[in-house]
C-alpha positions in Angstrom: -14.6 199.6 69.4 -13.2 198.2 72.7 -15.8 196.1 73.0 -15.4 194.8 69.4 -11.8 193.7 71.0 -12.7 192.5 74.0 -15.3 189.8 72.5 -12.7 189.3 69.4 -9.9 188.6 72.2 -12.7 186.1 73.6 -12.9 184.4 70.9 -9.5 183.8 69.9 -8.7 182.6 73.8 -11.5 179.9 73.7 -10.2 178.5 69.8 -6.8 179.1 70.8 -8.1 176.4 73.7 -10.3 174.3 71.2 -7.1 174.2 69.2 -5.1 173.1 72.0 -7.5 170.8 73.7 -8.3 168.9 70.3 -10.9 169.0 67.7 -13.8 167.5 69.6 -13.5 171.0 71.6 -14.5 173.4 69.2 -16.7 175.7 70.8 -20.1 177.2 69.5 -19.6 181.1 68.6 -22.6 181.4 71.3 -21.5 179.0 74.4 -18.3 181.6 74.3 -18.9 182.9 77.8 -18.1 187.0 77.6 -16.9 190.3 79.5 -20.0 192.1 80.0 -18.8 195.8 82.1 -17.1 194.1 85.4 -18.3 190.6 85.1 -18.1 187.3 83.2 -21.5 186.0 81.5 -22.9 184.1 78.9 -22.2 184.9 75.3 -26.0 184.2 74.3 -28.2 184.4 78.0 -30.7 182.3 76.2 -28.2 179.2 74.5 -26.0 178.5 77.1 -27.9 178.5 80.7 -29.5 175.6 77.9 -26.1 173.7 77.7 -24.1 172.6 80.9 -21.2 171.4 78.7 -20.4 175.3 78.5 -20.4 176.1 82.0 -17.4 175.5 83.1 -15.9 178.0 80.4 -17.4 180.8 82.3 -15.1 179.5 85.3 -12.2 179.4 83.3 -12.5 182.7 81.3 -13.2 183.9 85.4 -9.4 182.9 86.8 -7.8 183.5 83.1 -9.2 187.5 83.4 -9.3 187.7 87.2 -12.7 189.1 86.4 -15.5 187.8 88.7 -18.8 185.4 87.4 -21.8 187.3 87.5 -24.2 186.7 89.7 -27.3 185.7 86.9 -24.6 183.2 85.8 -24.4 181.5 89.4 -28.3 182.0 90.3 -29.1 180.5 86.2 -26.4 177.6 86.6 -27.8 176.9 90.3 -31.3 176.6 89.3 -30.5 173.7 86.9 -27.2 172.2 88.4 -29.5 169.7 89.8 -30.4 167.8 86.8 -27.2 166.9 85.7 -24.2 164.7 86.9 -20.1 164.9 86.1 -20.0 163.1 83.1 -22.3 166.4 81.3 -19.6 168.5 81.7 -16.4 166.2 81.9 -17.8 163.6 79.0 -14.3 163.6 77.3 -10.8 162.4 78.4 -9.7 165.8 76.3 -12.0 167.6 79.0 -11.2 166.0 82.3 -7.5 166.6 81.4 -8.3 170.2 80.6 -10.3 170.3 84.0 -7.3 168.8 85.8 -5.0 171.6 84.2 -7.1 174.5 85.0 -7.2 173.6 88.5 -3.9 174.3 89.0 -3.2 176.5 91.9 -2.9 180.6 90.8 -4.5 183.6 91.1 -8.1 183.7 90.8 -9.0 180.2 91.5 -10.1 180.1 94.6 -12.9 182.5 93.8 -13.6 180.6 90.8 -14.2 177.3 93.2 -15.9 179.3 95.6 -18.2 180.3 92.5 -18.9 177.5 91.7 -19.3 175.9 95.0 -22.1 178.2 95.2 -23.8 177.9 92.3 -23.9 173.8 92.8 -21.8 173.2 89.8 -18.7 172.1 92.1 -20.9 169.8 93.9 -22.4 168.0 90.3 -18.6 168.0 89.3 -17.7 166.2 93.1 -20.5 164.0 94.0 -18.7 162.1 96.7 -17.4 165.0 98.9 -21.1 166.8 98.4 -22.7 163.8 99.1 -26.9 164.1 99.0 -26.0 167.9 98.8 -24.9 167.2 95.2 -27.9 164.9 93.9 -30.5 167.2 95.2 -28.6 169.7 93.8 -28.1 172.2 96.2 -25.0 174.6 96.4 -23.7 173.7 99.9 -21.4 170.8 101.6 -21.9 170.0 105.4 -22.0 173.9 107.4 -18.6 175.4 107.4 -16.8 172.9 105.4 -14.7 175.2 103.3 -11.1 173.3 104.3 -10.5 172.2 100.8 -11.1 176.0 99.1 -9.1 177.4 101.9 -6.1 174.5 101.1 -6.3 175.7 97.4 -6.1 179.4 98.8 -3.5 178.3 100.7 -1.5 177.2 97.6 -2.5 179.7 95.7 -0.6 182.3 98.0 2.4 180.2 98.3 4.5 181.1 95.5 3.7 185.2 96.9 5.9 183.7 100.2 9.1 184.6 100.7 10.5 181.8 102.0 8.4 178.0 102.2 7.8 178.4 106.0 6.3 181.7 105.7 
């Protein structure tokens, strides 16, 4: 039964966001990304690692639930990051502004970025910081570049301070 609720809860998040975001975002019952025990994952493992343009829905159910990606999520969305570019997964104004909102700074997001840094999909999303790392569609910027994830951490953490200078 709780996991009736769990994927019912699911649901109602991502159409409660469809609703917000505008028609054009309706999601598919199967590109719903989905608790599965401790870890986020596709709704339908076969449908979705198929369509890029629910990706990022997997991110954003990640920081919403504090509940890390899976690690077949990362490995299926790096093996095909490669063949596509920004515009697959921020095609919309609706979704760049979406985008733009759930990168606000809170709990959970650096991981999220870090996730997705990893799998490539950060790089797709960023071409010009990635450079040739993000065409040929590998996961990595230049060796130990991880200032701008540890700048969001960074602001993540701030509101936890007591005072602004620490």
């Amino acid at each position: 039964m709780s996991d009736f609720l769990r994927r019912m809860r699911t649901a109602v998040d991502a159409f409660a966001r469809a609703w917000r975001d505008g028609p054009s975002a309706v999601p598919q019952a199967s590109s719903i990304p989905i608790v599965e025990g401790p870890r986020i994952t596709f709704a339908d493992a076969n449908a979705s690692p198929e369509n890029p343009a629910t990706w990022l829905a997997v991110f954003e159910m990640s920081v919403e639930r504090a509940t890390p990606v899976s690690r077949k999520v990362l490995e299926t969305i790096g093996e095909r990051a490669g063949q596509y570019s920004a515009d697959t997964f921020l095609s919309t104004d609706a979704e760049r502004a979406r985008f733009l909102r759930w990168l606000r700074p809170r709990p959970g997001l650096t991981s999220a970025l870090a996730d997705m840094r990893a799998s490539g999909l950060l790089g797709r999303i960023f071409p010009s910081y990635y450079g040739a790392a993000s065409r040929t569609g590998t996961s990595s910027a230049p060796p130990g570049d991880d200032h701008p994830i540890a700048a969001v951490a960074y602001l993540e953490n701030l509101p936890r301070e007591a005072t602004l200078t620490g």
